[in-house]
PASEBA-1860 file (N, C-alpha, C; in nm, 3 decimals):
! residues 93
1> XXXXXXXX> -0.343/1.770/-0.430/-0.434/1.719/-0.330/-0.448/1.568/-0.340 ~ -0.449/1.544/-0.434/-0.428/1.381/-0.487/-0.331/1.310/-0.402 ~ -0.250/1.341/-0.398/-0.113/1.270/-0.325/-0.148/1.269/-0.193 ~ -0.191/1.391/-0.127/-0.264/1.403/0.034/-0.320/1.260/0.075 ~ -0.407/1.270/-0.016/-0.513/1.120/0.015/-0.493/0.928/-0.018 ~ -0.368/0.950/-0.064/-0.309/0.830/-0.057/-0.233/0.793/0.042 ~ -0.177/0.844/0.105/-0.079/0.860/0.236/-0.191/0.772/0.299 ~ -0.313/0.804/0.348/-0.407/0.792/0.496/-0.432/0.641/0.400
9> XXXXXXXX> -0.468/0.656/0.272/-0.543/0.514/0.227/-0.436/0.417/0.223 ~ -0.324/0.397/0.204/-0.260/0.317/0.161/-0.239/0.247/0.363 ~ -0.209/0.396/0.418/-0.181/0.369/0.590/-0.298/0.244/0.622 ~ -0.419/0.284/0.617/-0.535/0.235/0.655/-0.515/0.104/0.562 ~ -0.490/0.071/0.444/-0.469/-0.044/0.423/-0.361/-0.145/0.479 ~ -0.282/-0.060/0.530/-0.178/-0.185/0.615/-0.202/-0.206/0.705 ~ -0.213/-0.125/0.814/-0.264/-0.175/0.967/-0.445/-0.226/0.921 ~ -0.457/-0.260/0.799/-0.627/-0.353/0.814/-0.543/-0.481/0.811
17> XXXXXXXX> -0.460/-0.490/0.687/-0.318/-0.586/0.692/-0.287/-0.663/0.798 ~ -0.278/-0.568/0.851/-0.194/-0.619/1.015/-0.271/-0.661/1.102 ~ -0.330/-0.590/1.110/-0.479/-0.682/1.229/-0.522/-0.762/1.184 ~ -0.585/-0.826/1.037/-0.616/-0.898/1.041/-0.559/-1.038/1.037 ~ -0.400/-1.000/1.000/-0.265/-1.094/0.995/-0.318/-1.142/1.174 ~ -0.282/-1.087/1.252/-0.306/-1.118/1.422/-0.421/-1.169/1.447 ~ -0.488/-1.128/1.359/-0.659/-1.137/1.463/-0.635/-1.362/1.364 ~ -0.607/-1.378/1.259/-0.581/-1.497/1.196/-0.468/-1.562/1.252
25> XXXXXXXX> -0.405/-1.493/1.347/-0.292/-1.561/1.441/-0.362/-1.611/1.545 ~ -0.398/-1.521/1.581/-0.485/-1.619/1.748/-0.600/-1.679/1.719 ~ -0.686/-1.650/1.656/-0.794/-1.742/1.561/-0.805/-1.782/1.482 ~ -0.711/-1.839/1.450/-0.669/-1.898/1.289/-0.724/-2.030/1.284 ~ -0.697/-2.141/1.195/-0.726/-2.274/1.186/-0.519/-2.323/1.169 ~ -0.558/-2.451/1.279/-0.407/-2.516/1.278/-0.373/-2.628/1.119 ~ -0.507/-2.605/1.096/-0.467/-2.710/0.954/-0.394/-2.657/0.846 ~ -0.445/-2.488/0.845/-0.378/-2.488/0.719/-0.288/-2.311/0.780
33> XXXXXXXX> -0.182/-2.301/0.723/-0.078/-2.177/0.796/-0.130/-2.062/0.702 ~ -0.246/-2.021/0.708/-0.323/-1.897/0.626/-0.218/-1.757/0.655 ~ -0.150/-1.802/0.790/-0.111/-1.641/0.825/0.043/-1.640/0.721 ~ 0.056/-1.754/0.704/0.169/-1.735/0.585/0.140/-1.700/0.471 ~ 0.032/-1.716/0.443/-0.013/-1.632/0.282/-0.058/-1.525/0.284 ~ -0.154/-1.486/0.418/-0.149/-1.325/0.437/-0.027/-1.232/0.450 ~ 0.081/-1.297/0.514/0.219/-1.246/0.500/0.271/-1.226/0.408 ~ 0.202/-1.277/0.335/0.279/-1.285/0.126/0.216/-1.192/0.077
41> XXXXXXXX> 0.076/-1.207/0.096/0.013/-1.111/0.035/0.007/-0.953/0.100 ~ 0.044/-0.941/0.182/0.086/-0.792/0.266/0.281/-0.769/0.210 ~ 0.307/-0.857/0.194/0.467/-0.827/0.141/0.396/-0.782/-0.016 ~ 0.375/-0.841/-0.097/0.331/-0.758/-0.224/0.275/-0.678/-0.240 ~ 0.157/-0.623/-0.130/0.139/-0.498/-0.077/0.249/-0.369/-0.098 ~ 0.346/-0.412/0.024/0.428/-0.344/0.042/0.563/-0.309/-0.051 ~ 0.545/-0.378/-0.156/0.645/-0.391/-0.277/0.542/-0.276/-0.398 ~ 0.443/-0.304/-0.384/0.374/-0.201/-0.456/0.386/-0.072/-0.414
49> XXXXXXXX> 0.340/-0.074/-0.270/0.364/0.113/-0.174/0.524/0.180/-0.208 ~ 0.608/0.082/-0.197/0.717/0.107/-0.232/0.761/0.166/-0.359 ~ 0.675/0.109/-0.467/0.679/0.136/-0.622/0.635/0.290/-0.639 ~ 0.506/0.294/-0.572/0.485/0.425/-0.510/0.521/0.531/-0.514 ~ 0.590/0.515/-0.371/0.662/0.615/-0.289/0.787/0.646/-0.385 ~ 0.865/0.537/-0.481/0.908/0.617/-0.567/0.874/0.642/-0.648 ~ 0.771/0.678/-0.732/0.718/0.728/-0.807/0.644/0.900/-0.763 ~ 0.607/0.888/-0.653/0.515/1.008/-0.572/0.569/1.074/-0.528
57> XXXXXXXX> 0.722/1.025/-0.476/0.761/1.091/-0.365/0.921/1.116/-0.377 ~ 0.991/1.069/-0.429/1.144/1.045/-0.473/1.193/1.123/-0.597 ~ 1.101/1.109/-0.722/1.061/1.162/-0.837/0.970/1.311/-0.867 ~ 0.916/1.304/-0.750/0.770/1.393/-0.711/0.908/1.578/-0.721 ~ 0.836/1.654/-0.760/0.880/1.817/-0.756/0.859/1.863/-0.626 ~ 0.707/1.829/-0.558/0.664/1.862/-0.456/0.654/1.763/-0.328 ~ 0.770/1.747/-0.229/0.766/1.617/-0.174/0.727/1.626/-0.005 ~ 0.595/1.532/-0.015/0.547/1.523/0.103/0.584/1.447/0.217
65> XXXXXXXX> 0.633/1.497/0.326/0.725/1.487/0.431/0.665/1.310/0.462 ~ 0.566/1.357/0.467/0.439/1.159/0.529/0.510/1.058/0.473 ~ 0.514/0.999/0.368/0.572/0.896/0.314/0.684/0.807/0.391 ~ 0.705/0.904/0.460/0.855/0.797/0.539/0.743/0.693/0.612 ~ 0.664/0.703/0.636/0.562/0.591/0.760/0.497/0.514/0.686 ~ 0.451/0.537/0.567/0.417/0.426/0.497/0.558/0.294/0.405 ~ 0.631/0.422/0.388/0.743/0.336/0.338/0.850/0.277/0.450 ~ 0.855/0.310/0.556/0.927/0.217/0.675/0.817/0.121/0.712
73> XXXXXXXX> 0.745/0.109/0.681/0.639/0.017/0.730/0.623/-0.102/0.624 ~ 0.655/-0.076/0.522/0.673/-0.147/0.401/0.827/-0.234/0.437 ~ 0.923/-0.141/0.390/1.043/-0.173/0.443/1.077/-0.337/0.530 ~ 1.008/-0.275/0.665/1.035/-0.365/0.765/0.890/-0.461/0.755 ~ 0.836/-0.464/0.675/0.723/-0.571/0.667/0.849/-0.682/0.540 ~ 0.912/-0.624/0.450/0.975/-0.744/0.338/1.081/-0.757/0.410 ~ 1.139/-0.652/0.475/1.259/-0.718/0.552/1.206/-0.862/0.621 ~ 1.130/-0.857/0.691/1.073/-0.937/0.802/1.007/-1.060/0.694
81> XXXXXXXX> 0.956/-1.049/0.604/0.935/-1.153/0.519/1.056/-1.226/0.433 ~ 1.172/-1.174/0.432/1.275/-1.224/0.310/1.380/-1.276/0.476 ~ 1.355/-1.238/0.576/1.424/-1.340/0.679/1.359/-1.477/0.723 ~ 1.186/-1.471/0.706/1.106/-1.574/0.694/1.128/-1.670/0.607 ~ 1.192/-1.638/0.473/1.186/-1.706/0.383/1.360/-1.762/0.408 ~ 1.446/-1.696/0.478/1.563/-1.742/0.453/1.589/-1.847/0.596 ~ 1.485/-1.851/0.675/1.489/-1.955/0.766/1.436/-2.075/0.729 ~ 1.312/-2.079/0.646/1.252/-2.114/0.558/1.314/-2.213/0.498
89> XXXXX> 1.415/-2.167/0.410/1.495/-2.232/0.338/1.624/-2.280/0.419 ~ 1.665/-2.270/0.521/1.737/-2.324/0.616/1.661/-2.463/0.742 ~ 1.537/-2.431/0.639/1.438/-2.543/0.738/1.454/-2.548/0.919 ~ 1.432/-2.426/0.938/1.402/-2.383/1.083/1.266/-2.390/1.135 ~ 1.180/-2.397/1.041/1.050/-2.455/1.074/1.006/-2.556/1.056
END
């Protein structure tokens, strides 16, 4: 039952993630690029869920079908951060 209830919490912690990443996009302050450190800090997020999901779910005897939505969501959140960083470093911004 344990495992049940991490699925919804970990969910509910990313889309809080995410909205509040947006809601600091359109109301953000231009002085300082906050939504780039919330982006960092939701990528280590998602490096943890990941740690996770193999641990819970890869490893797990009993494997709960859910996990694919928290871990594609992870996925394509570092994907999307390690192309940030490689433009980044190509000084595209």
């Amino acid at each position: 039952m344990g495992k049940f209830i991490i699925i919804p919490i970990i969910l509910l912690l990313q889309m809080a993630g995410y909205i509040f990443l947006f809601y600091e996009n359109k109301h953000g302050h231009a002085d300082f690029p906050i939504e780039w450190v919330i982006f960092n800090i939701l990528g280590i997020f998602n490096l943890i869920v990941l740690v996770l999901s193999y641990f819970l779910f890869f490893n797990s005897e009993n494997k709960i079908s859910f996990w694919w939505i928290p871990v594609t969501i992870a996925v394509i959140t570092i994907i999307k951060l390690i192309i940030q960083y490689i433009r980044l470093a190509m000084g595209e911004f």
